[in-house]
C-alpha positions in Angstrom: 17.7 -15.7 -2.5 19.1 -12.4 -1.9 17.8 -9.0 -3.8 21.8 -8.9 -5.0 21.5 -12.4 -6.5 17.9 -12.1 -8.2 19.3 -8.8 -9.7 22.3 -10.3 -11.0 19.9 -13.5 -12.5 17.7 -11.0 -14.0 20.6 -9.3 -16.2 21.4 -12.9 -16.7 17.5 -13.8 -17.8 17.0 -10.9 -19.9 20.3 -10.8 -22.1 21.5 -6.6 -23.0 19.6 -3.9 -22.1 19.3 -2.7 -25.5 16.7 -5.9 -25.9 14.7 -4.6 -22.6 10.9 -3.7 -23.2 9.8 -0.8 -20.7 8.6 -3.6 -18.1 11.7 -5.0 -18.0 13.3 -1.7 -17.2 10.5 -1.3 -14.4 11.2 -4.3 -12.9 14.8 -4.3 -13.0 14.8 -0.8 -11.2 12.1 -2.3 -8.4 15.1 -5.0 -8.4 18.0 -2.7 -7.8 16.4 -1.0 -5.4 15.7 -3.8 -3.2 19.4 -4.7 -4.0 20.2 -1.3 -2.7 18.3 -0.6 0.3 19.1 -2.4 3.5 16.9 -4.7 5.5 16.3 -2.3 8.0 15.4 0.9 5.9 12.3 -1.6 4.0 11.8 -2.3 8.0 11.3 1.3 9.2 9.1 2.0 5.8 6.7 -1.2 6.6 6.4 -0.2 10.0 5.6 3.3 9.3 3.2 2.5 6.6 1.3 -0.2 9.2 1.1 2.6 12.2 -0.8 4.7 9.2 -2.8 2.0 8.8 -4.0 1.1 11.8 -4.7 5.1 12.5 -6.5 4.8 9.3 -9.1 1.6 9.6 -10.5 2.7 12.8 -11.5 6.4 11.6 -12.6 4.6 7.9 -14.5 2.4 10.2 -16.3 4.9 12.0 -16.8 7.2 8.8 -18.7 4.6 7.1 -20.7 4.2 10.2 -21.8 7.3 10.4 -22.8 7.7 6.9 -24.9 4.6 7.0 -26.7 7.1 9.7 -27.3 9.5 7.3 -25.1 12.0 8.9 -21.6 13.4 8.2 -19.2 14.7 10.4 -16.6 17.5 8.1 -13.8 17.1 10.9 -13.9 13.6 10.5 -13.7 13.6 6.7 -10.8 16.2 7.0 -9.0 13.6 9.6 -9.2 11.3 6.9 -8.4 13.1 4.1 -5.3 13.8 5.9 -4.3 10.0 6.9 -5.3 9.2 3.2 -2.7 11.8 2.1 0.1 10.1 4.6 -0.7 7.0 3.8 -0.3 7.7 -0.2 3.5 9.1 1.2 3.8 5.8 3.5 3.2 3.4 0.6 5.2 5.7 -2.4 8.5 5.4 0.4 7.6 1.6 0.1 7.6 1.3 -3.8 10.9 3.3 -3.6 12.4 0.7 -1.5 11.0 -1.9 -3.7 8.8 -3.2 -1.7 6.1 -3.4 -4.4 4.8 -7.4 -3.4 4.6 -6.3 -0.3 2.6 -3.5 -0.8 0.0 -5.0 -3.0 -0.5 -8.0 -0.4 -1.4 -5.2 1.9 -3.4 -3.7 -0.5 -5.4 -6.7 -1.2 -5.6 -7.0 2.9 -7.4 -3.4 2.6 -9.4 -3.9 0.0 -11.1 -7.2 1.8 -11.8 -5.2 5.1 -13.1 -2.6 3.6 -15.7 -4.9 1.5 -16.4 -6.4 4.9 -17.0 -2.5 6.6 -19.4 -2.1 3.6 -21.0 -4.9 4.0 -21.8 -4.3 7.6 -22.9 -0.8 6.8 -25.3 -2.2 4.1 -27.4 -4.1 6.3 -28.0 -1.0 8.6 -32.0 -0.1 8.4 -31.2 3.7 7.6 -29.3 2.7 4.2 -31.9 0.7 3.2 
């Protein structure tokens, strides 16, 4: 079913706008949007949020490592500070394009390795 249709059923669904609680209005604008925005711009914004990523999970990878070391390295905490910061900017262009499924599927994706990287790190003998 295309975004166009779903937005149509939506207004169908939910009767006059009047009636609309402040979730409806949310979803019908993630609707519209999607509606809106070609195929290829939600394209170039999923792409662009997934080369963040995979620039992030290495450098959150090895940050964790080192900390389960006891040591810190600034520079590398400034790296990621920075990538957190784009990656905040990669996922807000995604929402805009009303890509919001796909973003908390990703989300979820994150959240699971990052448990995993902890998980590792946890076991290392200087964290115990």
């Amino acid at each position: 079913m295309s975004a166009a249709t779903r937005l149509a059923d939506f207004r169908t669904e939910h009767g006059p706008v009047e009636s609309w609680s402040a979730e409806d209005f949310e979803v019908y604008q993630d609707l519209a949007h999607a509606a809106h925005t070609g195929r290829w711009r939600r394209t170039r914004r999923r792409a662009q949020a997934l080369v963040v990523l995979l620039y992030a999970t290495p450098l959150y990878t090895l940050a964790e490592l080192v900390t389960a070391h006891g040591q810190s390295w600034p520079r590398l905490n400034r790296l990621l500070d920075r990538v957190g910061d784009q990656l905040t900017t990669a996922e807000d262009r995604c929402l805009a394009t009303g890509d919001t499924e796909w973003v908390h599927r990703v989300g979820d994706r994150i959240d699971r390795y990052a448990d995993a990287v902890d998980r590792l790190t946890s076991r290392h003998p200087h964290t115990r």
